[in-house]
VEXDREN-2710 file (C-alpha; in Angstrom, 1 decimal):
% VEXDREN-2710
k/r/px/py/pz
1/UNK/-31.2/-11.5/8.8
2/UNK/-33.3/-9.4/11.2
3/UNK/-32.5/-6.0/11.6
4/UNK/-31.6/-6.3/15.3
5/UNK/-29.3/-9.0/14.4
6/UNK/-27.7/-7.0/11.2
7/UNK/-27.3/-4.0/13.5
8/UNK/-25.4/-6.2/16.0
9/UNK/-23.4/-7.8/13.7
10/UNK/-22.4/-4.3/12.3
11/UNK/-21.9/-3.1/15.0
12/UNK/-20.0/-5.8/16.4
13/UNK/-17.6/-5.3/12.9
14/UNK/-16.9/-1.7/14.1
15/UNK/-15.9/-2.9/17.4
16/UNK/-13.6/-5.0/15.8
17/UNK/-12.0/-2.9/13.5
18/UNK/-11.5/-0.2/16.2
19/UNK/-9.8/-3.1/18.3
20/UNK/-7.6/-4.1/15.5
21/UNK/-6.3/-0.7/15.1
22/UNK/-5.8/-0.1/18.8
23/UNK/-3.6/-3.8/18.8
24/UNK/-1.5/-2.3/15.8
25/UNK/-0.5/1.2/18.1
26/UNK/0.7/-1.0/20.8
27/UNK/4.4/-1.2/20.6
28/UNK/5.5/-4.9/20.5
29/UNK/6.4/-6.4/23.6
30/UNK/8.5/-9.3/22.7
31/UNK/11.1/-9.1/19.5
32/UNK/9.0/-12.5/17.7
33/UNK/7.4/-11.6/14.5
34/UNK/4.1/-12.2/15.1
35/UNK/2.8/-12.3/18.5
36/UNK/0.2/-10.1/19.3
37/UNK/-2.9/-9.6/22.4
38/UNK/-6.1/-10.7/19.7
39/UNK/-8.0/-8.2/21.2
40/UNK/-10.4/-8.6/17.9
41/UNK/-11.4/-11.9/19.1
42/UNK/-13.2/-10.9/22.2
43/UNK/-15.7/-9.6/19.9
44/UNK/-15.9/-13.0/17.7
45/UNK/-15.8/-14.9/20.6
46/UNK/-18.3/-13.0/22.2
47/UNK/-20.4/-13.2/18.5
48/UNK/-20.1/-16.8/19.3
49/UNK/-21.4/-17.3/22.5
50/UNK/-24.4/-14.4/21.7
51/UNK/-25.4/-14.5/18.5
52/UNK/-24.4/-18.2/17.2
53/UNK/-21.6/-19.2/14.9
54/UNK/-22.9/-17.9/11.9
55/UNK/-23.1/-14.8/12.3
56/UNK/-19.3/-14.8/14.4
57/UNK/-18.4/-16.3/11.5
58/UNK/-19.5/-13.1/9.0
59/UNK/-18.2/-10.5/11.6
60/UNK/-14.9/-12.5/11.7
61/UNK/-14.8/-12.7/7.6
62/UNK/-15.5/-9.5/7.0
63/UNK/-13.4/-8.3/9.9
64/UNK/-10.1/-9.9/8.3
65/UNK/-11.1/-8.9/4.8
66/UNK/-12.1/-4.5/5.8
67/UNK/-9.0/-4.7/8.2
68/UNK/-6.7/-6.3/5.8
69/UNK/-7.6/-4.0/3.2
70/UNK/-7.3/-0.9/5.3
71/UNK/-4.5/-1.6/7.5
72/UNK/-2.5/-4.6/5.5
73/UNK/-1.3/-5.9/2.2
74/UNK/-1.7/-8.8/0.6
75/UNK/0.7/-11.1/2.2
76/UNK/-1.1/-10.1/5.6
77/UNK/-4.2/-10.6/4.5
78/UNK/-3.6/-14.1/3.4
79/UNK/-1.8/-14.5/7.5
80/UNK/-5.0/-13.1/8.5
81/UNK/-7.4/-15.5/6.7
82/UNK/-5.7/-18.5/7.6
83/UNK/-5.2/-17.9/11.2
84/UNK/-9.0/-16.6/11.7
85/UNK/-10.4/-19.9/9.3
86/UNK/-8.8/-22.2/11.2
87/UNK/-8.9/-20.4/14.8
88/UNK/-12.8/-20.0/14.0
89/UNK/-13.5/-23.7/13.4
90/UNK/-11.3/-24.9/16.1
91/UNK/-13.4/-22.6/18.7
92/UNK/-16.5/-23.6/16.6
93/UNK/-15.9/-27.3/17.2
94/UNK/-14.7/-26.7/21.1
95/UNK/-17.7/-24.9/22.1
96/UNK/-20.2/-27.5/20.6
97/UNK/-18.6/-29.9/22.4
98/UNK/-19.9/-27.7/25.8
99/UNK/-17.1/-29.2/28.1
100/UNK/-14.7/-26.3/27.9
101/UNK/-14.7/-23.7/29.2
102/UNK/-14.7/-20.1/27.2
103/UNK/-11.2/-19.5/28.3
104/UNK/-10.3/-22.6/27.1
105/UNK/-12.1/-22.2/23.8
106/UNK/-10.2/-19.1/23.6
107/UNK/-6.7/-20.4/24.3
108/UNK/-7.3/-23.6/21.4
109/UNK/-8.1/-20.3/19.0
110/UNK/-5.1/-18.2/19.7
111/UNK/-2.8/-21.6/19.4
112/UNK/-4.4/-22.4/16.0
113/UNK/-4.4/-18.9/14.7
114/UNK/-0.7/-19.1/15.2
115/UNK/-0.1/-22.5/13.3
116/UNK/-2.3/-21.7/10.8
117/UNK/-0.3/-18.2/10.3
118/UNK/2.6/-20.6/10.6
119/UNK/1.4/-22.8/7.9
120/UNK/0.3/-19.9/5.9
121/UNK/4.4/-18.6/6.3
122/UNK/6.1/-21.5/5.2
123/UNK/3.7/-22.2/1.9
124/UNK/4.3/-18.4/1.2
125/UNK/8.4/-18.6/1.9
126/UNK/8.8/-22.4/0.4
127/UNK/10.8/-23.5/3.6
128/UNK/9.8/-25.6/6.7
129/UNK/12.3/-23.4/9.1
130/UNK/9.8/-21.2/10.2
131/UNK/8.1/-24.1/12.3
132/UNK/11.2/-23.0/14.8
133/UNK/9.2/-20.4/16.1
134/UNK/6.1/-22.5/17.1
135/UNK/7.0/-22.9/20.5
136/UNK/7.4/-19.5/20.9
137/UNK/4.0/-18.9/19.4
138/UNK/2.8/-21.6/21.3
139/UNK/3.0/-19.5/24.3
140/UNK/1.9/-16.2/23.0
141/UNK/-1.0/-18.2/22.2
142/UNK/-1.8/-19.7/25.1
143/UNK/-1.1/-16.6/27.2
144/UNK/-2.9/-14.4/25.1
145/UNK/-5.8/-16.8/24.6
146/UNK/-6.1/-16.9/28.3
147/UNK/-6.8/-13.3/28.9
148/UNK/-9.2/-12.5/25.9
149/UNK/-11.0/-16.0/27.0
150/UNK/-11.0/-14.6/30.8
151/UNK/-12.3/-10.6/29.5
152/UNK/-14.7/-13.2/27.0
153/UNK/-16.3/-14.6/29.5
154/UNK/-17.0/-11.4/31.9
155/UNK/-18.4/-10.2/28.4
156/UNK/-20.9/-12.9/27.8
157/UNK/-22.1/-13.3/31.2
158/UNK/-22.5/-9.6/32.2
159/UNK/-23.6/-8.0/28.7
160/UNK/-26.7/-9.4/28.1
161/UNK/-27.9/-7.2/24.4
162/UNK/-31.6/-8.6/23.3
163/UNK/-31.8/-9.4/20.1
164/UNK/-35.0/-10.7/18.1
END
């Protein structure tokens, strides 16, 4: 890893973080257990578009892991890693495709986040009744994925950081 490239991806942790603590002050907006904006994944999305997948995929990683730790327990951390593994190779796949667009890339990750937090719910709780809420998280992922795909794409197309 270059230094340029380390410093980024540090930095681009930070950012993260500080977005993941912002989300948690926000007061929810709808009475569903776990919808929320994913303002964190502008800066993995943007990670993936800038500096490639591997290195989105270490900020993302160690994103989950530092905010888990500090802001989480156990059981959230476990939601947390499921939803970004399987939102993260879902966008991975999309965008290697290169015929969707970043919003749409973005939408496919918030919808997989949720099933795979889902998933992650009904191993952890032994019952299947929790797949009731997927259409509800269906939409908070799609509408959610819509506007950090929108702010995504204003990111990668007007800041434009050099790295070597």
């Amino acid at each position: 890893m270059k230094a340029s490239r380390l410093s980024l991806a540090a930095l681009s942790v930070s950012l993260a973080m500080i977005l993941a603590f912002v989300e948690s002050q926000i007061p929810a907006f709808v009475a569903i257990p776990g919808v929320k904006i994913g303002l964190t994944n502008i800066v993995i999305i943007y990670a993936l578009y800038k500096l490639g997948w591997k290195y989105a995929a270490v900020i993302s990683l160690v994103r989950v892991l530092l905010v888990g730790i500090l802001f989480g327990n156990a059981v959230s951390l476990l939601y947390s890693l499921a939803g970004a593994c399987v939102s993260f190779l879902v966008m991975v796949l999309l965008k290697r495709a290169k015929v969707f667009s970043t919003t749409a890339v973005s939408v496919a990750g918030g919808v997989m986040h949720n099933m795979a937090q889902i998933g992650m719910a009904c191993i952890i709780m032994e019952t299947n009744l929790l797949t009731y809420y997927a259409p509800f998280l269906l939409l908070s992922g799609t509408l959610a994925g819509i506007a950090i795909g929108v702010i995504s794409a204003i990111m990668i197309k007007r800041v434009d950081i050099k790295v070597k």
